[in-house]
VOPAGU-2260 file (C-alpha; in pm, 1 decimal, decimal comma):
REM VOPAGU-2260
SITE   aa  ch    i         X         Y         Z
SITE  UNK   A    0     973,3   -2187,2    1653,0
SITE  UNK   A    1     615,2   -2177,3    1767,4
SITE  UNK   A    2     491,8   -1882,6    1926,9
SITE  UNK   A    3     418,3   -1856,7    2246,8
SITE  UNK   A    4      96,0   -1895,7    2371,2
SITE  UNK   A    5     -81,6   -1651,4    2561,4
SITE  UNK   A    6    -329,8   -1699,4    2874,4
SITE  UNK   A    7    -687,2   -1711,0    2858,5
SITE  UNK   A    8    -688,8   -1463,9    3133,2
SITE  UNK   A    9    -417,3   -1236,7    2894,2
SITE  UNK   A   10    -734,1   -1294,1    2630,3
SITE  UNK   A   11    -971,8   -1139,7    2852,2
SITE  UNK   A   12    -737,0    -838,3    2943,5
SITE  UNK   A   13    -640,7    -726,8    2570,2
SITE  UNK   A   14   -1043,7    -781,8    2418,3
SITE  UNK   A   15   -1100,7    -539,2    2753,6
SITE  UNK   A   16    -852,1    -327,4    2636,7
SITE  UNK   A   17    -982,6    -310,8    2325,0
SITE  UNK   A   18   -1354,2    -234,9    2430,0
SITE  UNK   A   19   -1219,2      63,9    2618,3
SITE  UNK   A   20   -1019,1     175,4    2286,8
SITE  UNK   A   21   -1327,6     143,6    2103,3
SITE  UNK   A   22   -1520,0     398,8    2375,3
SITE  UNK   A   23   -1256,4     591,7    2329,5
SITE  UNK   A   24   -1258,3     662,5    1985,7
SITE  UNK   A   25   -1692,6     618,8    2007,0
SITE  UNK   A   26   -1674,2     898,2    2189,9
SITE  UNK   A   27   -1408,2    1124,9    2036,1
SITE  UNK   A   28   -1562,9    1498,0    1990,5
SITE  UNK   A   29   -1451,0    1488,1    1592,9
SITE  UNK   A   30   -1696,5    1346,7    1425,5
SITE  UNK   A   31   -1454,0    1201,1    1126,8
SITE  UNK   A   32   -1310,6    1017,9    1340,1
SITE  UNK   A   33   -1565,5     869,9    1487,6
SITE  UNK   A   34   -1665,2     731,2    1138,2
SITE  UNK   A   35   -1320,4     646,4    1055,3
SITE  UNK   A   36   -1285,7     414,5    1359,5
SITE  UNK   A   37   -1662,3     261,6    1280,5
SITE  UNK   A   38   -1522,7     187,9     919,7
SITE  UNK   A   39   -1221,7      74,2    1047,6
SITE  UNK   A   40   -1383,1    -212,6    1326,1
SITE  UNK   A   41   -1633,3    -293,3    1059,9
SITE  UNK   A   42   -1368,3    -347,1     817,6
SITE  UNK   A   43   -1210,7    -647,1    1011,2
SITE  UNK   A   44   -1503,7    -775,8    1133,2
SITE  UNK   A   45   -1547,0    -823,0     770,8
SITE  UNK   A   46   -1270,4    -926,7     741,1
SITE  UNK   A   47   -1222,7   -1181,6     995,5
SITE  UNK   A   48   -1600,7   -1350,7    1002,2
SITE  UNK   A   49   -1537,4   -1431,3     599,2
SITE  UNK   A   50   -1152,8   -1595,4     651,7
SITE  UNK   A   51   -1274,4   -1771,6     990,8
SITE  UNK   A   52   -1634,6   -1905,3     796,0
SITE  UNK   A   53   -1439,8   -2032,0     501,6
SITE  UNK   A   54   -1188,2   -2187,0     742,2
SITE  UNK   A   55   -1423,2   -2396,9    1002,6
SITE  UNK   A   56   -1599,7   -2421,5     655,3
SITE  UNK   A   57   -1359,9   -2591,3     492,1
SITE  UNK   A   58   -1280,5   -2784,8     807,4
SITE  UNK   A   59   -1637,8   -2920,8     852,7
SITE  UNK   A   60   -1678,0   -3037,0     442,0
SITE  UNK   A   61   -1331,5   -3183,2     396,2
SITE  UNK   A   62   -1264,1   -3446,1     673,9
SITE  UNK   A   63   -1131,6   -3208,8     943,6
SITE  UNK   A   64   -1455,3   -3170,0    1196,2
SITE  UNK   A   65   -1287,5   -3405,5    1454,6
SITE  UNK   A   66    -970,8   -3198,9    1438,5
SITE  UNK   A   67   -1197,3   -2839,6    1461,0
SITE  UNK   A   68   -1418,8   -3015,3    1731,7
SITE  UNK   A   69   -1079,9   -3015,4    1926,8
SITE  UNK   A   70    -947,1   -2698,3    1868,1
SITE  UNK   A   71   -1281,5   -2550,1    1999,7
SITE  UNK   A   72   -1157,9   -2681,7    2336,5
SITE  UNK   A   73    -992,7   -2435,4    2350,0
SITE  UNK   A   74   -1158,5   -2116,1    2536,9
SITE  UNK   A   75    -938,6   -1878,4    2334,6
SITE  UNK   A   76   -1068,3   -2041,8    2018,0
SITE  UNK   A   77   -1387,1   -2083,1    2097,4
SITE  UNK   A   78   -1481,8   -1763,1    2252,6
SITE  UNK   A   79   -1335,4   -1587,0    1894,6
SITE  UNK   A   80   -1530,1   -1826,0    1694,0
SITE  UNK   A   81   -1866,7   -1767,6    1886,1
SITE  UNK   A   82   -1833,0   -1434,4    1829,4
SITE  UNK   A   83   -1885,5   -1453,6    1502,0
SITE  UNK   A   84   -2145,7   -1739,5    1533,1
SITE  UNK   A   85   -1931,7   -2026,4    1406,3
SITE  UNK   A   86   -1958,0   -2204,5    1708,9
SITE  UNK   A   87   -2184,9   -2222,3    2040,1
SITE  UNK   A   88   -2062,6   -1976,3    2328,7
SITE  UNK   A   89   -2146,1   -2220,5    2631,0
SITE  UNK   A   90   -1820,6   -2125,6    2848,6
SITE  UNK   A   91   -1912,8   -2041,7    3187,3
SITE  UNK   A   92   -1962,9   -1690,7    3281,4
SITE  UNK   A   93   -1675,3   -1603,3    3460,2
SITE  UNK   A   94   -1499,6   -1737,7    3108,2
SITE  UNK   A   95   -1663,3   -1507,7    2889,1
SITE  UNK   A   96   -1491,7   -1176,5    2754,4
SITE  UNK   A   97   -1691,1    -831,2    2744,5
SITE  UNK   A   98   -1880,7    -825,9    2452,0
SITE  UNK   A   99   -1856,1    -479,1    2308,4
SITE  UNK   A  100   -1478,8    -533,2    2149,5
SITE  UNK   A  101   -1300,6    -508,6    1805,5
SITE  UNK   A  102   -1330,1    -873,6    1762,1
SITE  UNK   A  103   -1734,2    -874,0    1793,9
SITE  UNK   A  104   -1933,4    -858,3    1520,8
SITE  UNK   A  105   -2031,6    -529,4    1398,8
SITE  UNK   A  106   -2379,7    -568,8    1247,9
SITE  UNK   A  107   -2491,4    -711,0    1636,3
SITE  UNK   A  108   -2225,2    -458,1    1843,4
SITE  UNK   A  109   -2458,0    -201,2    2030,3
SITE  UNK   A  110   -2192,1      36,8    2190,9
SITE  UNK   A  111   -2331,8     366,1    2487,5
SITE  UNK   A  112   -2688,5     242,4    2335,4
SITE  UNK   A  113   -2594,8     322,9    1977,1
SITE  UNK   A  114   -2749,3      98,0    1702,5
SITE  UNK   A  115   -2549,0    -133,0    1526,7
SITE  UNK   A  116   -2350,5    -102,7    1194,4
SITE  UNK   A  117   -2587,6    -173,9     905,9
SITE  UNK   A  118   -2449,3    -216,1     535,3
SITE  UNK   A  119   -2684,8     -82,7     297,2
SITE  UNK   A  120   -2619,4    -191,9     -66,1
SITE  UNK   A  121   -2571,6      78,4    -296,4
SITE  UNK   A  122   -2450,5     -41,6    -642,6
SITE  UNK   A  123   -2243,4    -414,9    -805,2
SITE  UNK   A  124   -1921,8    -308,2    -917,2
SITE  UNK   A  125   -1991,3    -352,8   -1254,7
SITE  UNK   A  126   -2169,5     -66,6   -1221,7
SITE  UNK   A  127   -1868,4     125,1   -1154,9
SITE  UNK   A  128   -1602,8      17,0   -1328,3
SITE  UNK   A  129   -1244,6     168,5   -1261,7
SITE  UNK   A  130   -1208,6     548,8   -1350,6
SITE  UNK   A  131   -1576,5     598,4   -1369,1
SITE  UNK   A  132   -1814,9     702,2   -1101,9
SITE  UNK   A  133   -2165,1     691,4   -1007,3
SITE  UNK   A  134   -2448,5     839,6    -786,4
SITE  UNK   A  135   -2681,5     645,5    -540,6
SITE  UNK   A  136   -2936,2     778,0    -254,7
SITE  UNK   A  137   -2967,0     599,7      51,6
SITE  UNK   A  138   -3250,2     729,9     299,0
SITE  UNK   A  139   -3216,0    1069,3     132,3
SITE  UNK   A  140   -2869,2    1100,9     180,7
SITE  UNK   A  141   -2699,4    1161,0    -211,6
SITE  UNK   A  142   -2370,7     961,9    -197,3
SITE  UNK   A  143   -2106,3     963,4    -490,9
SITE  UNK   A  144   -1930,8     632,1    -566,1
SITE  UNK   A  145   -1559,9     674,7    -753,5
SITE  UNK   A  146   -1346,8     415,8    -857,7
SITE  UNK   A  147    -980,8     458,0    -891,5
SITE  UNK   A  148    -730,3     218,1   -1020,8
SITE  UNK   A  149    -990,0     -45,5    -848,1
SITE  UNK   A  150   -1053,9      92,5    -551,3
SITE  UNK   A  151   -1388,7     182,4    -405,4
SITE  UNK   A  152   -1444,8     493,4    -243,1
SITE  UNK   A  153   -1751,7     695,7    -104,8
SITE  UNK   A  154   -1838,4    1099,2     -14,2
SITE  UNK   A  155   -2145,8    1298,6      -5,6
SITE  UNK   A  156   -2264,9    1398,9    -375,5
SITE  UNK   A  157   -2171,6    1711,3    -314,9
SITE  UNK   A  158   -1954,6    1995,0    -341,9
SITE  UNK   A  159   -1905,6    2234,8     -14,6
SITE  UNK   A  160   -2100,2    2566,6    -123,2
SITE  UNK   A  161   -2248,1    2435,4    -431,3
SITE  UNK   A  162   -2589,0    2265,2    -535,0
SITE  UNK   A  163   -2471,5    2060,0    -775,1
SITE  UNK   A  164   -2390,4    1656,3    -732,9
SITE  UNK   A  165   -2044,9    1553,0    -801,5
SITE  UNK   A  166   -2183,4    1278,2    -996,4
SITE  UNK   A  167   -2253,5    1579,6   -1260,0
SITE  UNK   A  168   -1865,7    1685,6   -1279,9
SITE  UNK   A  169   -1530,7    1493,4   -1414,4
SITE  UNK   A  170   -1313,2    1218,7   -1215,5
SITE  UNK   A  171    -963,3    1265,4   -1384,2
SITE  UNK   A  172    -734,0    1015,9   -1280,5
SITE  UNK   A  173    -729,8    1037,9    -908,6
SITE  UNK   A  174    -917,3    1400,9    -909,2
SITE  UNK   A  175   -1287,5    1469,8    -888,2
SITE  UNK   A  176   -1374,0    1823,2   -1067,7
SITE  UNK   A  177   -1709,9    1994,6    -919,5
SITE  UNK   A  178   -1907,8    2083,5   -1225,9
SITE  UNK   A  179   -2012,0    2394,2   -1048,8
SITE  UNK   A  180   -1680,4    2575,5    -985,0
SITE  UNK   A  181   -1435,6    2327,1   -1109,0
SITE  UNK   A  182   -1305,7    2283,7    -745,3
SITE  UNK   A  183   -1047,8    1957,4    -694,2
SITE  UNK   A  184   -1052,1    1742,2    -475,5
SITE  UNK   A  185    -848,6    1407,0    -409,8
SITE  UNK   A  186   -1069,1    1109,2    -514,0
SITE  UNK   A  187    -929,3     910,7    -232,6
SITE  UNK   A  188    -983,6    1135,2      56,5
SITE  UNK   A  189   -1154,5    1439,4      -4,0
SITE  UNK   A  190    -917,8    1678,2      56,1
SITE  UNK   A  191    -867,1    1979,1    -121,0
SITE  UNK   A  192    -617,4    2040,3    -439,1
SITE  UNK   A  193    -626,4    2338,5    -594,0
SITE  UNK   A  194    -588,2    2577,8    -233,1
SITE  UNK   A  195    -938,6    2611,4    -111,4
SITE  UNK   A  196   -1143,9    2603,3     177,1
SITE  UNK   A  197   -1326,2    2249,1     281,9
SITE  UNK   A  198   -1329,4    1858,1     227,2
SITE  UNK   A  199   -1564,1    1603,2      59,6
SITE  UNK   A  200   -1754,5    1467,3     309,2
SITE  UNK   A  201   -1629,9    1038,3     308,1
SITE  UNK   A  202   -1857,7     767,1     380,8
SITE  UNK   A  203   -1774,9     430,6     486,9
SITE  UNK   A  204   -1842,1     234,8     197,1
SITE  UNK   A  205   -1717,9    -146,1     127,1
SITE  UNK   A  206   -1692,2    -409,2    -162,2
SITE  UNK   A  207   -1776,8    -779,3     -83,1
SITE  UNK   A  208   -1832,8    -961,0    -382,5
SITE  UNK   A  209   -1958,2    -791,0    -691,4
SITE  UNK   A  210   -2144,9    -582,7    -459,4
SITE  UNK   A  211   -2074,2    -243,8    -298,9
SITE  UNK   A  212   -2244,7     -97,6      52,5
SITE  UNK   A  213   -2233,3     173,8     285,0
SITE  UNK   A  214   -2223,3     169,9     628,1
SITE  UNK   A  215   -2510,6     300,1     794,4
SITE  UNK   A  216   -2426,8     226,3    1191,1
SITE  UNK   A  217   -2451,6     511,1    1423,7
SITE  UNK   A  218   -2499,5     785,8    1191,0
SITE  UNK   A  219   -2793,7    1017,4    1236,8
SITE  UNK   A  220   -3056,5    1052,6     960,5
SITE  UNK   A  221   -2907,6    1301,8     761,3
SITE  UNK   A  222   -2544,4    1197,5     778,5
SITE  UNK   A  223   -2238,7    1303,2     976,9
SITE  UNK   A  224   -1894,8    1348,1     863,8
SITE  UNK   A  225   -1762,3    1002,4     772,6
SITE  UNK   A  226   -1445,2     814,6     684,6
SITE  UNK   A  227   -1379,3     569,0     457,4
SITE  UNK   A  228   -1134,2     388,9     639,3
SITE  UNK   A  229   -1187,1      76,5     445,1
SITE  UNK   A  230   -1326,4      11,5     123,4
SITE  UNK   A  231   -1206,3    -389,9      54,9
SITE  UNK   A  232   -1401,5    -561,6     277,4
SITE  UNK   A  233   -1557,1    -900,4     331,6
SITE  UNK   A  234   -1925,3    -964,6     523,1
């Protein structure tokens, strides 16, 4: 059975919905979690912009333009495509959805007057093949790439109370060792193992390609506390 169809009106309602959720959680008094949703959105941005490009891609080079030409009559269609510049947003005004939402693209999303998300590139993933991991400075802020089983993850090179970068001490398995003290913590989140005080700071990192970046969007000069929501993701 196909599903039902919703409204272009319902459209309007839920990416209005969603810009509020995203105020929300923009201006949420934890500062993790303000990264983590930023990672998050940016994540299936990613995500979407690649699958929709190769689709109306594949649609334009392989005999289907007249059939993507049509579904673009569609408002729903065509607003979601425009906002990720694969087609022209010419609907009339009253037709056009808020533009801060989830579905907008990140890297042009301005939200309360914030800059947009920029992805710095920080390393190819050759460089840091799995169970290895590798330090990397962007704009003076040390961050610590780790690779486990495959996954990507990021956190401030550095170890609450010490001087020392993490980079310096041992990633066993799925546990990063702090040369200094030989404090654990989980190579995944951050979070403390062997009973004491304090996290790894996460960033918001993400792998497209053979090439791994970090989020920079909204985050002051020297770094706030971060999340790394996603770390598979697509520009």
């Amino acid at each position: 059975m196909a599903p039902r169809e919703i409204s272009h009106e319902t459209y309007r309602n839920l990416i209005r919905q969603l810009d509020d959720l995203v105020a929300i959680f923009e201006n949420h008094p934890d500062s993790a979690t303000r990264e983590q949703a930023v990672a998050l959105l940016s994540g299936l941005d990613m995500l979407h912009h690649e699958a929709l490009g190769r689709l109306v891609g594949v649609l334009r080079n392989h005999g289907g333009a007249e059939f993507l030409d049509r579904a673009l009559q569609d408002p729903v269609v065509r607003t979601l495509l425009g906002l990720y510049g694969l087609a022209e947003l010419d609907l009339p005004e009253e037709a056009k959805p808020a533009p801060a939402t989830a579905f907008v693209p990140l890297e042009r999303l301005t939200i309360n007057g914030r800059p947009p998300v920029v992805w710095t590139e920080l390393a190819r993933t050759a460089e840091v093949p799995p169970g290895s991991m590798r330090g990397a400075m962007v704009d003076e802020i040390p961050v610590l790439l780790v690779n486990v089983d495959g996954e990507v993850y990021g956190f401030r090179n550095a170890c609450p109370g010490s001087y020392l970068p993490l980079d310096a001490g041992r990633l066993q398995g799925d546990e990063l060792v702090c040369p200094a003290h030989g404090c654990r913590f989980d190579a995944r989140t951050g979070r403390r193992r062997d009973g004491g005080e304090g996290r790894l700071e996460v960033l918001p990192v993400a792998v497209h390609g053979d090439r791994i970046r970090l989020s920079r969007g909204n985050r002051p000069a020297e770094g706030a506390a971060g999340a790394n929501a996603w770390n598979k993701e697509v520009a």
